[in-house]
C-alpha positions in Angstrom: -100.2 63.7 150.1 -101.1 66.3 147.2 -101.7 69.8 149.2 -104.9 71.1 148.4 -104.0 73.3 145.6 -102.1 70.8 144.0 -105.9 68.9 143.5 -107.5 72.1 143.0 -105.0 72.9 140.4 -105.3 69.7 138.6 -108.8 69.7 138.7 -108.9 72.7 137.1 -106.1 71.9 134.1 -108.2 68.6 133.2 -110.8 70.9 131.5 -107.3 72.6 129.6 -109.0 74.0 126.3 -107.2 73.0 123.2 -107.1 76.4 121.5 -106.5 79.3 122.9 -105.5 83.2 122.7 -104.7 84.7 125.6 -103.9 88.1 123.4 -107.1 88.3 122.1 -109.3 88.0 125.5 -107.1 90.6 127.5 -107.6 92.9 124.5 -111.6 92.1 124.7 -111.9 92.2 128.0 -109.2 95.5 129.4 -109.9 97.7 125.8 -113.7 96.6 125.5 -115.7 99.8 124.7 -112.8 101.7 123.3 -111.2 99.1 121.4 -115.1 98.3 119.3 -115.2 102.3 118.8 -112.5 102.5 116.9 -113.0 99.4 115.7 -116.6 100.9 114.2 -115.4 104.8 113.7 -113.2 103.1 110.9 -115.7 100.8 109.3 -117.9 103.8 109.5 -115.2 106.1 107.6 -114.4 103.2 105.5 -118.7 102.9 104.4 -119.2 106.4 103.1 -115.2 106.3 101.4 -116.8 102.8 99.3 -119.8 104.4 98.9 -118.3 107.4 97.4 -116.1 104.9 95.5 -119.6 103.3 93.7 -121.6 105.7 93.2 -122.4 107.1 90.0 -121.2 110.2 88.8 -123.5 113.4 88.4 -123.1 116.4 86.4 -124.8 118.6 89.6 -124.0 121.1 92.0 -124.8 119.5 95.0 -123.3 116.2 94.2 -120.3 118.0 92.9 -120.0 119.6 96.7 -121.0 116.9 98.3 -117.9 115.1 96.7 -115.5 117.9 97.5 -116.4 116.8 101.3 -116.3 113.1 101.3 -113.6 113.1 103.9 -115.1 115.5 106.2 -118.9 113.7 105.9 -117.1 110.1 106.6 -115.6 111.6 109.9 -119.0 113.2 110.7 -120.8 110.1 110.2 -118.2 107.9 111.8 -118.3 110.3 115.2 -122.4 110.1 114.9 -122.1 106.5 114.5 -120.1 105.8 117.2 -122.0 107.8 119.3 -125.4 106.0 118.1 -123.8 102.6 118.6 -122.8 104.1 122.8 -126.0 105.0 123.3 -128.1 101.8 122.2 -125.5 99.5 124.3 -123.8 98.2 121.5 -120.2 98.8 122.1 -119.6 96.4 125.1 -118.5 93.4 124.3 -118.9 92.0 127.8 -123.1 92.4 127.3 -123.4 91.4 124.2 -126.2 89.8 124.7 -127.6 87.4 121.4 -125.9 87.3 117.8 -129.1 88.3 116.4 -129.7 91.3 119.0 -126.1 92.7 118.7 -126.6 92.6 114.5 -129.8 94.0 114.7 -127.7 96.3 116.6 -125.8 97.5 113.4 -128.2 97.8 111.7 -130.6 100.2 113.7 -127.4 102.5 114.9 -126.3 103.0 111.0 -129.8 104.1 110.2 -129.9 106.5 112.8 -126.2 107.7 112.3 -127.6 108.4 108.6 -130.3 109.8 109.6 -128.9 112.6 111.8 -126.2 112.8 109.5 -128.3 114.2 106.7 -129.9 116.3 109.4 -126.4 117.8 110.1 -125.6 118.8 106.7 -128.9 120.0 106.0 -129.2 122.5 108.8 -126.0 123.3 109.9 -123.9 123.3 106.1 -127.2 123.1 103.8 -125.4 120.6 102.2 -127.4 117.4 100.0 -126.4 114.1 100.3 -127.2 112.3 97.4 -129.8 109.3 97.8 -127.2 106.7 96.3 -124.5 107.7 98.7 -126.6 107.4 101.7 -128.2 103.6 99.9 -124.2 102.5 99.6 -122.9 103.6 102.9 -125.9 102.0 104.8 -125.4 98.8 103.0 -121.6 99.1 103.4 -121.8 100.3 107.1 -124.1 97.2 107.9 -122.3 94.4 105.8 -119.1 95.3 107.7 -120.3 96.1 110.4 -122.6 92.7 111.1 -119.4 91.3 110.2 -117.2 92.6 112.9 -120.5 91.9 115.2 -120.3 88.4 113.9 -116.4 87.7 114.8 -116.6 89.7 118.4 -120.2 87.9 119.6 -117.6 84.4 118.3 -114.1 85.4 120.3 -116.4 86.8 123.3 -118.3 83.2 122.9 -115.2 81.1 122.9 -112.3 82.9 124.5 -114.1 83.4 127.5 -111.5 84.9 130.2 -110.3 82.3 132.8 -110.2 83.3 136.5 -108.9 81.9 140.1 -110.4 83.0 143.1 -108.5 82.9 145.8 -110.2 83.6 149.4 -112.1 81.9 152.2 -114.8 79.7 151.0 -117.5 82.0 152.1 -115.8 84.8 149.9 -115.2 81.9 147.0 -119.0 81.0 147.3 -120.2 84.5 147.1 -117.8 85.9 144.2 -118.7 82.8 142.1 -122.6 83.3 142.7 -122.2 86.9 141.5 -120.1 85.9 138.8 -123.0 83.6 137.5 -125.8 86.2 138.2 -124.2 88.1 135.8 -124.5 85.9 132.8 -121.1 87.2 130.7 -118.7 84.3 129.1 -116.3 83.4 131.8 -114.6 80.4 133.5 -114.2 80.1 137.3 -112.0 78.5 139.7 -111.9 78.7 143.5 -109.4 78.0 145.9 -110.3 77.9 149.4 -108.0 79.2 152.1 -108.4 76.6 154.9 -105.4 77.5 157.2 -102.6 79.7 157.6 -98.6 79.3 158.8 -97.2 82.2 159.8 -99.4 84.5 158.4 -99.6 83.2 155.0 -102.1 81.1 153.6 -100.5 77.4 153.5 -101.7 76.6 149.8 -100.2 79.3 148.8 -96.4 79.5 150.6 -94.2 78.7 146.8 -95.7 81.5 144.5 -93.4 80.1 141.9 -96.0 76.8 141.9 -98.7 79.3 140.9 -97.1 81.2 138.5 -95.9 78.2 136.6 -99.8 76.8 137.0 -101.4 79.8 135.7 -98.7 79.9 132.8 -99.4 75.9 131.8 -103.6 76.9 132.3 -103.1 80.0 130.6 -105.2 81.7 133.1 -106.0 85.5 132.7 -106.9 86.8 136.2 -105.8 85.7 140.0 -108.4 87.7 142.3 -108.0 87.7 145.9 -110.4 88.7 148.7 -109.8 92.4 150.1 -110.7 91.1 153.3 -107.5 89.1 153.7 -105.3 91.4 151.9 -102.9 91.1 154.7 -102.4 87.6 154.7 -102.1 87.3 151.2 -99.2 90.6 150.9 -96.6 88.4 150.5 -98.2 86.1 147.8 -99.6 88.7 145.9 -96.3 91.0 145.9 -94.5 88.2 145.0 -96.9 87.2 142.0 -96.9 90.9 140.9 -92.9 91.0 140.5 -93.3 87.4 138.5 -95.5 88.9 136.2 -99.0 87.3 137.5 -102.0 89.6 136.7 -103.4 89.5 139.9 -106.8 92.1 141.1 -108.2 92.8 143.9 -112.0 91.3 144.2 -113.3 94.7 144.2 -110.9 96.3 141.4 -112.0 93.9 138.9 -115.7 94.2 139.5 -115.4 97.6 139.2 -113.3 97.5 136.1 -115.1 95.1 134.0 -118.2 95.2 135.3 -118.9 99.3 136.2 -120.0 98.6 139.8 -118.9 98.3 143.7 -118.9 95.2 145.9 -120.2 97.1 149.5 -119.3 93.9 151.3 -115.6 94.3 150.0 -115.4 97.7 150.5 -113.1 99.4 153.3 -114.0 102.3 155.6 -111.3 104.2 154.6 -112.3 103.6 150.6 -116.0 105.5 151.9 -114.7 108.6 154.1 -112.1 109.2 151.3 -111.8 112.8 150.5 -110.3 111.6 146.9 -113.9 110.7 145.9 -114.5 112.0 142.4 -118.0 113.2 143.7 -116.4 115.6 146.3 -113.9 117.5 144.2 -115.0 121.0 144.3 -114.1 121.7 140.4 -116.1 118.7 139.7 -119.4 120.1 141.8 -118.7 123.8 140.3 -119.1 122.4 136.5 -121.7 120.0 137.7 -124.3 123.1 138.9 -123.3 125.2 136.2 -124.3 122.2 133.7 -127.4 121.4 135.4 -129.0 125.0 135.6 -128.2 125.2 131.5 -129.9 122.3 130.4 -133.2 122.9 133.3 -133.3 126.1 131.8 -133.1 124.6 128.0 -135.2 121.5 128.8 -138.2 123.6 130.3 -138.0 125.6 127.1 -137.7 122.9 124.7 -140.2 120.6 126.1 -142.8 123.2 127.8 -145.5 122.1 124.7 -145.2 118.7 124.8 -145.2 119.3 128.7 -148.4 121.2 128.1 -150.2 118.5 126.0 -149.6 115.8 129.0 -150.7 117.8 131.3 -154.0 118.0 129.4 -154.7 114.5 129.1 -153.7 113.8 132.5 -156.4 116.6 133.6 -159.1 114.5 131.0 -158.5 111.2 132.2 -159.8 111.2 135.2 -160.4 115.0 136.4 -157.3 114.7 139.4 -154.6 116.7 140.2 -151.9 117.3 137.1 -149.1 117.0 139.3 -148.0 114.6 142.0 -145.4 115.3 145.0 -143.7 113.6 147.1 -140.9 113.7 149.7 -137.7 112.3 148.8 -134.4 111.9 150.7 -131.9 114.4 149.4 -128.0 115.4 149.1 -126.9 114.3 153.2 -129.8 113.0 153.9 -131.9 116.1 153.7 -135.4 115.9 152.7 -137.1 118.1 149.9 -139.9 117.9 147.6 -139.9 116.3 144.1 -142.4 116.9 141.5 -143.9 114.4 138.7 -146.7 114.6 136.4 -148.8 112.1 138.2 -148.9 108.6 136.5 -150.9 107.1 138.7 -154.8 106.9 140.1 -155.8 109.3 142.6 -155.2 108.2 146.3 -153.1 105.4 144.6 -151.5 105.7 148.2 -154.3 105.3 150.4 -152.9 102.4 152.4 -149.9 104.5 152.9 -146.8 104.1 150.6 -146.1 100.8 148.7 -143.2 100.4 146.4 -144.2 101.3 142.6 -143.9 97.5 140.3 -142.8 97.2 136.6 -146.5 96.6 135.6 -148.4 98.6 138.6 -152.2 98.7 137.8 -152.3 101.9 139.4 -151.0 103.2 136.6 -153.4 104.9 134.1 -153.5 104.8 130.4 -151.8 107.8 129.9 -149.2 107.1 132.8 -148.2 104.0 131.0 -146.7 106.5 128.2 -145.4 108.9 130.4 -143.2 106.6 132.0 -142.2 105.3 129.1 -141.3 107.9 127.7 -139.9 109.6 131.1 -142.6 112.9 130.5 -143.5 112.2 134.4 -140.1 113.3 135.4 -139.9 116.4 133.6 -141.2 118.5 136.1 -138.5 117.4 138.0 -136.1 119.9 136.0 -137.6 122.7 138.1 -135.7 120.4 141.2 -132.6 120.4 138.9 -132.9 124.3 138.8 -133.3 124.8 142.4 -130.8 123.0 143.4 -132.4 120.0 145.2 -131.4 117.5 142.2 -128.7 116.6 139.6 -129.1 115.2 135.9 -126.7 112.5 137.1 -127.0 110.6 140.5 -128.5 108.2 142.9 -132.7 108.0 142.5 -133.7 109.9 145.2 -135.8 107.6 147.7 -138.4 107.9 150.1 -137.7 108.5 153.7 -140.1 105.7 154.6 -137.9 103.1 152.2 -134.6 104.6 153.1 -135.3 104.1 157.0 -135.6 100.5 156.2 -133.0 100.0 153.5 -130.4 101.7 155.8 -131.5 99.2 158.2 -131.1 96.4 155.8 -128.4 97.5 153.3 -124.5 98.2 154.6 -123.3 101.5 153.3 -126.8 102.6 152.1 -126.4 106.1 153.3 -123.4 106.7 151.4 -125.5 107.1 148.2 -126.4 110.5 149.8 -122.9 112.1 149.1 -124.1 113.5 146.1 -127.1 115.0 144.9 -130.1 112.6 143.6 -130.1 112.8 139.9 -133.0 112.4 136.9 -131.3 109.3 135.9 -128.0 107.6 137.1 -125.5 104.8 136.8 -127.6 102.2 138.4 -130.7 103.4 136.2 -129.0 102.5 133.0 -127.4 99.5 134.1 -130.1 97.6 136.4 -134.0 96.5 135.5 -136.9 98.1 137.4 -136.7 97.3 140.8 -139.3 97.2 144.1 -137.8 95.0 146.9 -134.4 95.3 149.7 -132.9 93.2 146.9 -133.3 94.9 144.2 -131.8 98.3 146.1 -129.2 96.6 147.3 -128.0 95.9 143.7 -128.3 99.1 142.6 -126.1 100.4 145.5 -123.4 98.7 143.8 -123.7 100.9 141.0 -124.5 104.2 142.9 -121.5 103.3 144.9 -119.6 103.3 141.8 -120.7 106.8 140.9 -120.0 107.9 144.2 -116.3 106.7 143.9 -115.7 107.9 140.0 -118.2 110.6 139.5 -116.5 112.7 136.7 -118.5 115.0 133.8 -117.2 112.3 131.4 -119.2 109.4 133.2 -122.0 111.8 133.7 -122.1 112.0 129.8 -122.6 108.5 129.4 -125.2 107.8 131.3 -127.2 110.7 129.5 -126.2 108.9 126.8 -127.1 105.5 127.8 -130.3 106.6 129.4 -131.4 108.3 125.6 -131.2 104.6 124.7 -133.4 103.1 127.3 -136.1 105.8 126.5 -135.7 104.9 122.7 -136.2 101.4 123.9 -139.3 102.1 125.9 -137.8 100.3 128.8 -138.2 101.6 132.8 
């Protein structure tokens, strides 16, 4: 009688693809963001070198220049470009989204990789770029570049990673549903762990058997539950030293997909002093960051600051701004300030959690939001010390008494400071409900674990391309 992972291999190799690159989808899936940068920094340097190369020669001054520092503008524009292309989400493979969407892509990030490119050279070098340069390397930047877009969104598509799981059923049930949730091109396998002999789970006792299945399947991943990490030691060693690429449940999630799993995580992972949130050079850098730009976003926005604040006083004659108290850094609570958004007595009935389209939201709140004016009061919290730019949303202690309640590891989140935006702001919808929050604490989580000044820069970056897209 076949064991069970004998049928659950076989199963599994009747739906054997008849093309496939095993090369390609580990370079996708472990280079992703880096590997499309430099992907696109040299079709960027590439665009302004051709357009150089067909343009039409002047007798001027400026062109002349401009010439003399055709290598130094493609590098500029390349670095801007990439930058751009970071910012509006376009760089990761994984969420790709449509063909159309990730073109459309291109085209909007060379546009605006032009256009602050001739910015650049104006102020900073007073430096002209000429009109036919700028024509060429858009047209050379998006040809390519679409291209590229073209063959990626078609690997991504078609070499989509294959992956065992390898766990009870509940744990195979739940990684699977996630998996789905998540929409991105993959292929998944389960195998159950009924019983185990001596420790080790009895599918599983001949590691050779899997190796030589994965090898036939060309399977990219083997990810085992954390939970049963004991069990499966010897399997797992032994897979390692045969050259299996095997992952914890947790590891991968947080390596391709930039978030925790709380129901996988350890005690000892969350009382860690090795959290990157905790180093002290980390939290020096962090303040001294965070009082520079309060003090330099007060002074650069204090007009435009001023103008809200009017129309909120015309609309309806209330208050100009709104407080509220919010659940800080160790659960401490402190006072937060907003340009209010909302009606007056919007909270009558006592607090209520705020929807994606909340008709207590005025006219003029609609565009605040949108634009994230309501929150710039909140630099003055930045200054004093009771936020971040970069963490967890700071909550209210009515909500938090309930998600803790609800929510494993909730109270973690309050290891660092609350922040103007964060990691689960730029990579999760609006949300009002127990479920939503508890999806975002996957992400906060993460931030708690890796918190470093280079992932604090890209979600600044990522978050100036939710504000460009009017999203919330």
């Amino acid at each position: 009688m076949a064991s069970s992972l004998e049928q659950s291999l076989h199963s599994f190799s009747e739906e054997k693809r008849t093309t496939r690159f095993s090369g390609w989808n580990r370079l996708i899936g472990d280079l992703g963001g880096r590997f499309n940068a430099g992907i696109y920094f040299l079709i960027a340097i590439g665009a302004i070198l051709l357009a150089y190369r067909f343009t039409p020669s002047f007798v001027s001054a400026h062109v002349s220049e401009s010439h003399a520092n055709k290598e130094l503008i493609a590098v500029v524009y390349a670095g801007i470009f990439v930058l751009v292309s970071f910012t509006i989400g376009m760089l990761d493979s994984r969420r790709q989204g449509s063909l159309v969407m990730q073109i459309g892509r291109v085209w909007v990030a060379s546009f605006l990789a032009l256009l602050l490119l001739v910015t650049f050279f104006g102020i900073v070098r007073y430096e002209q770029i000429g009109r036919y340069i700028l024509t060429y390397s858009w047209v050379f930047t998006v040809g390519i570049g679409s291209t590229y877009a073209w063959i990626m969104w078609q690997l991504c598509a078609r070499l989509r990673p294959r992956v065992l799981l390898i766990g009870d059923r509940e744990f195979c049930d739940r990684a699977e549903e996630f998996f789905v949730s998540e929409n991105r091109p993959i292929e998944l396998r389960s195998l159950p762990i009924e019983q185990l002999v001596d420790g080790i789970p009895a599918t599983l006792r001949d590691s050779k058997m899997l190796k030589t299945w994965v090898k036939e399947n060309d399977v990219d991943n083997v990810i085992y539950q954390n939970t049963l990490v004991a069990d499966l030691e010897p399997v797992v060693a032994k897979g390692l030293c045969e050259g299996l690429h095997l992952s914890a449940y947790s590891e991968y999630v947080e390596l391709y997909y930039g978030r925790t799993v709380p129901s996988e995580i350890p005690q000892s992972w969350l009382f860690a002093n090795s959290l990157g949130c905790l180093r002290p050079r980390f939290q020096l850098s962090k303040r001294v960051i965070d009082i520079l730009l309060s003090v330099t976003g007060l002074l650069l926005v204090s007009p435009f600051l001023g103008l809200a604040a009017l129309l909120v006083k015309l609309t309806d004659g209330g208050p100009v701004l709104y407080s509220q108290i919010r659940v800080g850094l160790g659960g401490e609570p402190f006072q937060i300030f907003k340009l209010r958004s909302m009606v007056v007595e919007s909270e009558k009935e006592g607090a209520q959690w705020a929807s994606k389209n909340d008709s207590r939201v005025t006219w003029i709140g609609k565009i605040l939001r949108k634009t994230r004016m309501d929150e710039v009061p909140q630099f003055w919290n930045i200054l004093r010390g009771d936020m971040s730019f970069v963490g967890p949303r700071p909550e209210r202690p009515e909500f938090v008494e309930i998600l803790s309640e609800a929510i494993p590891h909730y109270d973690f989140r309050q290891l660092v400071k609350p922040g103007l935006t964060g990691w689960a702001q730029v990579n999760y919808p609006y949300g009002a409900s127990v479920e939503d929050a508890a999806q975002k604490l996957a992400y906060d989580l993460f931030y708690v674990k890796n918190a470093s000044l280079s992932l604090d820069l890209q979600v600044v970056l990522k978050t100036m391309g939710v504000v460009m897209k009017g999203a919330r």
